[in-house]
C-alpha angles and dihedrals in degrees: 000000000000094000125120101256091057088050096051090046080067092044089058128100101264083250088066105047105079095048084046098048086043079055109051090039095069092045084072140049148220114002094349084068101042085052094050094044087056104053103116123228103261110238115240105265079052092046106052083042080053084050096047093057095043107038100020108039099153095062090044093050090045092055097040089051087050093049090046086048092047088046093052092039089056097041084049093054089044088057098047098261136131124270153150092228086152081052099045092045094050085052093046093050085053095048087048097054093040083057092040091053101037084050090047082049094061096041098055086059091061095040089244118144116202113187107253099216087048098048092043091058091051089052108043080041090057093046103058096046119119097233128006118255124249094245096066110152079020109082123144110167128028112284100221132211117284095200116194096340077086085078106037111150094030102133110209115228113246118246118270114249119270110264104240083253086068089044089053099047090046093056091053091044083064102040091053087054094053096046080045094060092041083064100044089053096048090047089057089047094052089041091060093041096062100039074060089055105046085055093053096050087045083050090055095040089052093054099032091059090050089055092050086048085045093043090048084049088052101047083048085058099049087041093059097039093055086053096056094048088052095046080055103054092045089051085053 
């Protein structure tokens, strides 16, 4: 079912399509007709991506050249080879917003809402696929992403190996790290040695000062008693 009068079903306001399929239905017989009879009415996300390749082609070729580009430019990375992707990608993401406009556009004229998350995802879906699929214009339910599985059997290079500058500077970077932990580990030492330290010294001042009490309450004692021996004698 290639023929014109599919392709215009698709190229009708969602209103139309049903009465017009029912139509061209009864012009044909057998299995033509069965298979006409059967075309489903496109939802509205389908159908504005329907409008944007039929009514504004220009928006629709430049995203799909961007998401061929973006594609390349990703399959190339993953192979080692040079490539804009971050290019390639700004100019994608352009490309994405021009169609999603231009699609929003068509449909407003024919007071059709498709959801924007919803037709962004199906565009940017169609776009990236590796190759376009055969009901283009004929959409009737939302095309979702298809993720990494775009770029299945894609084989990633493996890393080159490192230069022996990169080694080098890898082996001091270690052994900077290790020196650096050895210190770490001194300074906390040292840390806990001296808190010990420190208690120990309070410890002393503590009992030094309660033997010099103790020593002042001693000399008081000999003082008086001395006193009292000489108050005797003098009373003898």
């Amino acid at each position: 079912m290639t023929g014109k009068p599919i392709a215009e079903l698709y190229q009708l306001a969602p209103e139309e399509f049903t009465a017009a399929r029912n139509a061209l239905a009864k012009t044909l017989t057998g299995e033509a007709a069965r298979d006409v009879k059967a075309l489903r009415k496109p939802n509205a996300v389908a159908w504005a991506v329907n409008q944007l390749y039929w009514k504004a082609r220009p928006a629709w070729d430049a995203l799909m050249k961007a998401g061929h580009a973006l594609r390349a430019a990703q399959i190339a990375a993953l192979k080692g080879k040079k490539s804009d992707v971050r290019e390639t990608t700004a100019k994608h993401r352009k490309a994405l917003a021009d169609a999603i406009t231009r699609a929003q556009q068509v449909a407003s004229k024919t007071n059709v809402n498709p959801n924007h998350d919803q037709l962004a995802r199906m565009l940017e879906a169609l776009s990236l696929m590796p190759e376009p699929p055969e009901d283009v214009g004929r959409f009737v339910d939302i095309v979702q992403p298809s993720g990494f599985s775009a770029l299945a059997g894609v084989k990633p290079a493996p890393p080159p190996p490192p230069s022996s500058r990169e080694v080098a500077k890898q082996k001091k970077e270690q052994e900077d790290e290790k020196l650096l932990r050895q210190a770490e580990a001194r300074l906390e030492k040292a840390t806990d040695v001296l808190a010990e330290a420190r208690d120990a010294a309070e410890a002393a001042k503590r009992a030094l000062n309660r033997a010099e009490a103790d020593l002042a309450d001693a000399e008081r004692e000999v003082e008086a008693a001395e006193a009292e021996i000489k108050k005797r004698r003098e009373e003898a």
